[in-house]
C-alpha positions as CSV (number, residue, x, y, z in Angstrom):
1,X,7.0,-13.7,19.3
2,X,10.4,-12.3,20.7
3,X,8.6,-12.2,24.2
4,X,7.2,-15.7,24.4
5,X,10.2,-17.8,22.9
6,X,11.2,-20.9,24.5
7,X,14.2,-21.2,22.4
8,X,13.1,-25.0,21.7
9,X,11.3,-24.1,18.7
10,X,11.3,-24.1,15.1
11,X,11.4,-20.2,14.6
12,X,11.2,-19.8,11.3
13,X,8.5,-23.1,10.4
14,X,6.4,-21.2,13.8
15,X,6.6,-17.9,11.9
16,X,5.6,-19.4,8.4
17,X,2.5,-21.3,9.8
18,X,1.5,-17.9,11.6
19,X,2.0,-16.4,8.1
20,X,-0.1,-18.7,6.1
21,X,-2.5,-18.6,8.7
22,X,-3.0,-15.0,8.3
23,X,-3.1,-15.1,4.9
24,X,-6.2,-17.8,4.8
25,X,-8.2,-15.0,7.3
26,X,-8.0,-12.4,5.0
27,X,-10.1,-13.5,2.8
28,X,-13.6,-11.8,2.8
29,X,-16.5,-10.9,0.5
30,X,-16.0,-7.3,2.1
31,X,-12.3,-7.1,1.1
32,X,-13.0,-8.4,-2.3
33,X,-15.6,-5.3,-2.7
34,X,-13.5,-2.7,-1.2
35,X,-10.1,-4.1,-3.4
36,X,-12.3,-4.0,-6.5
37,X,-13.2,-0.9,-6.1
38,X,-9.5,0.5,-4.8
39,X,-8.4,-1.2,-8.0
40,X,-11.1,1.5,-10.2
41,X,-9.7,4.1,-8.0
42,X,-6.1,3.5,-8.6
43,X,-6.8,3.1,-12.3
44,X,-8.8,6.3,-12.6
45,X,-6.7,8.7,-10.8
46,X,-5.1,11.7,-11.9
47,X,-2.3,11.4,-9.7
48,X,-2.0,8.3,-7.3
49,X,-0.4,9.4,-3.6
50,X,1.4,6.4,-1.4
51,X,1.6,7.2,2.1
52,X,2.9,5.1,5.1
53,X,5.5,6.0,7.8
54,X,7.6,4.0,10.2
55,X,7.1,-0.1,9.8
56,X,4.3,0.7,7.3
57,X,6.9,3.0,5.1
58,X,7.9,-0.6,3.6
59,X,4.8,-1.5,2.7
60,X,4.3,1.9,1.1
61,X,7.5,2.1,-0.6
62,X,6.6,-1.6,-2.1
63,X,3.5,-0.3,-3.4
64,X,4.7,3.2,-5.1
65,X,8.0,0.6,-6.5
66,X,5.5,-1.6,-8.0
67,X,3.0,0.5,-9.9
68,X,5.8,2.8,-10.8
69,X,7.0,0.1,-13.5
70,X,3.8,0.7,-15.5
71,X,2.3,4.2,-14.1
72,X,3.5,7.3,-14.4
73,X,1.5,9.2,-11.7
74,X,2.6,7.6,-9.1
75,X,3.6,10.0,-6.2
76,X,5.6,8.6,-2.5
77,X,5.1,11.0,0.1
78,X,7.5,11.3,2.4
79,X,6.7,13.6,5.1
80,X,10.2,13.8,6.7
81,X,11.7,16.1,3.7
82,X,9.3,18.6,4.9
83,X,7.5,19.8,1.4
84,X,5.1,17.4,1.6
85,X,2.2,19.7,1.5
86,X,4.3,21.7,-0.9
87,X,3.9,18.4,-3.1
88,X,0.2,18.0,-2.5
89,X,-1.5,21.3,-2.3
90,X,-3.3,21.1,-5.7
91,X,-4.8,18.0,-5.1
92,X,-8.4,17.5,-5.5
93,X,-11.0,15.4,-6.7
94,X,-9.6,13.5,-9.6
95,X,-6.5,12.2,-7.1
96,X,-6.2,9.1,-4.7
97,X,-4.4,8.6,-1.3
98,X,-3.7,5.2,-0.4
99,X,-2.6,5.8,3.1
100,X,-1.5,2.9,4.7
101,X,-0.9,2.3,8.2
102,X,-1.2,-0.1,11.5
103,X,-1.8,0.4,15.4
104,X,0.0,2.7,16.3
105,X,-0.9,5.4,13.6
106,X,1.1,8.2,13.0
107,X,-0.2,11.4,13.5
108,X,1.3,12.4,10.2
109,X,-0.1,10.0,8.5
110,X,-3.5,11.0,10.0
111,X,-3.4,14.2,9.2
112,X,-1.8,13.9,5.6
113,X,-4.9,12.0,5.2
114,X,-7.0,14.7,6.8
115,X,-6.0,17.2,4.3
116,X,-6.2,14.7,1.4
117,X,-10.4,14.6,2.6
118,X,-10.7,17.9,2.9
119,X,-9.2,18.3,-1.0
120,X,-12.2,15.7,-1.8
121,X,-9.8,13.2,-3.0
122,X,-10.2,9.9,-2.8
123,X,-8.6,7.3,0.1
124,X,-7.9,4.1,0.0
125,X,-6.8,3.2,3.7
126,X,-4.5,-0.1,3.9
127,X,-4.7,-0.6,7.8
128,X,-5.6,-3.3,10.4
129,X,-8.9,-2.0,11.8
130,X,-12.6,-0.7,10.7
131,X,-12.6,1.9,12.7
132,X,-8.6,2.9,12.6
133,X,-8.6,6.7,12.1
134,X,-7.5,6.0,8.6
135,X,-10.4,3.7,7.5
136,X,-12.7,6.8,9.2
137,X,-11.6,8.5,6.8
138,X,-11.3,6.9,3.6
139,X,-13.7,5.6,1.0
140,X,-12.5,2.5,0.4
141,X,-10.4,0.4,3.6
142,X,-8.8,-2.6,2.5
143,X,-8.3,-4.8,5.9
144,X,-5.0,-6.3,6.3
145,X,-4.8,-7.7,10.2
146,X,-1.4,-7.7,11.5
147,X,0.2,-10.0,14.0
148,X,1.5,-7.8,16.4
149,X,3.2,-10.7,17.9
150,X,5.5,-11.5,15.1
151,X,5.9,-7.9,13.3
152,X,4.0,-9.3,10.2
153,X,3.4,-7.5,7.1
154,X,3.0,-10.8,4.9
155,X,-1.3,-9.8,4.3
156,X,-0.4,-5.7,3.5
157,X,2.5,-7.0,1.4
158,X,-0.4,-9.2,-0.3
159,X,-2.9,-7.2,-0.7
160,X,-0.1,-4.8,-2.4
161,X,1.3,-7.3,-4.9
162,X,-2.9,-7.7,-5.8
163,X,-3.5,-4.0,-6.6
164,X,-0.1,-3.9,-8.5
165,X,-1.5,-6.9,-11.1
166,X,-5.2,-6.0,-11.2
167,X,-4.2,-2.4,-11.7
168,X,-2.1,-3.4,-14.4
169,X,-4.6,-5.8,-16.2
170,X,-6.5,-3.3,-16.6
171,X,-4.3,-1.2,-19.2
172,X,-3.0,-4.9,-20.3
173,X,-1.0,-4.0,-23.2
174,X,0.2,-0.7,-22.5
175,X,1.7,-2.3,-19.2
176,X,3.3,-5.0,-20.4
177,X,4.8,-2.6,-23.3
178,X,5.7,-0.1,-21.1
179,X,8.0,-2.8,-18.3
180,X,9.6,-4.2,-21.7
181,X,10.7,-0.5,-22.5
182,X,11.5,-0.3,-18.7
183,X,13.7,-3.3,-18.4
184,X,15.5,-2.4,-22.2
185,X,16.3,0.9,-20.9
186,X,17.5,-0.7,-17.4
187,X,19.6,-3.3,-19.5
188,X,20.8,-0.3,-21.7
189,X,22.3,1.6,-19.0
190,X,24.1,-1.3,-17.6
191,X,21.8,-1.4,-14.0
192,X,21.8,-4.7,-13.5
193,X,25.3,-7.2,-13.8
């Protein structure tokens, strides 16, 4: 951590070894239930809302990026721009929030997520704690423990990258058709040198 460095040490081989470590405790039979079942939700849904603010807006952003080069229903809500309820007040059962954030949550976040349960959609909370006030209210919580101590993201990011490719297994050849008509369009338009 920034408070506890000696200046002796290997920063980046300290930070790498507290990532892998991380990673190898995510791991649970209780994760693998609740992802498979995110995975159904994600799949099955109308429309497909990404939520996260402050440090977790990365993660968020990642996530809407990601499924957006295969899904078209993909929706990042970004309260700040101040129509997001404009955005979401027809939601209802047949959407999905994943609302992703860490200690300290965001009261918009909460209470995006608040509105999203009392439309009787369906939550997926990304966050760091059973009994955050996003995994109170969701239906599925996917546990990602952060290291407060290092500002790491590396098991969200993770579990992220995992929804995007078992999402996109599931429509296997409609994905991989849509990303080649993606990246021919991309190349088309001269995006990328």
């Amino acid at each position: 951590s920034i408070a506890s460095s000696s200046g002796d040490e290997d920063t980046l081989l300290s930070v790498i070894h507290q990532n892998i470590d991380s990673l190898k405790n995510t791991y649970s039979g209780y994760l693998k239930e609740s992802f498979e079942q995110a995975v159904e939700f994600i799949h099955q849904g109308r429309k497909v809302y990404v939520l996260g603010l402050r440090s977790a807006y990365a993660v968020a952003y990642y996530l809407y990026f990601m499924l957006g080069d295969f899904m078209d229903n993909i929706v990042l809500l970004t309260p700040g721009t101040a129509d997001m309820y404009d955005r979401v007040m027809n939601v209802d059962s047949r959407d999905v929030l994943v609302s992703i954030g860490f200690e300290k949550y965001t009261r918009a976040t909460c209470e995006a997520t608040e509105y999203f349960r009392s439309r009787s959609s369906r939550i997926i909370a990304l966050t760091d704690n059973q009994s955050s006030p996003l995994a109170v209210l969701a239906d599925v919580t996917l546990l990602s423990r952060n290291n407060s101590t290092t500002f790491d993201y590396i098991t969200a990011m993770t579990i992220c990258n995992a929804l995007v490719i078992a999402v996109g297994r599931k429509t296997k050849k409609k994905t991989l058709a849509t990303m080649d008509r993606k990246e021919q369009l991309l190349r088309d338009r001269r995006i990328y040198i």
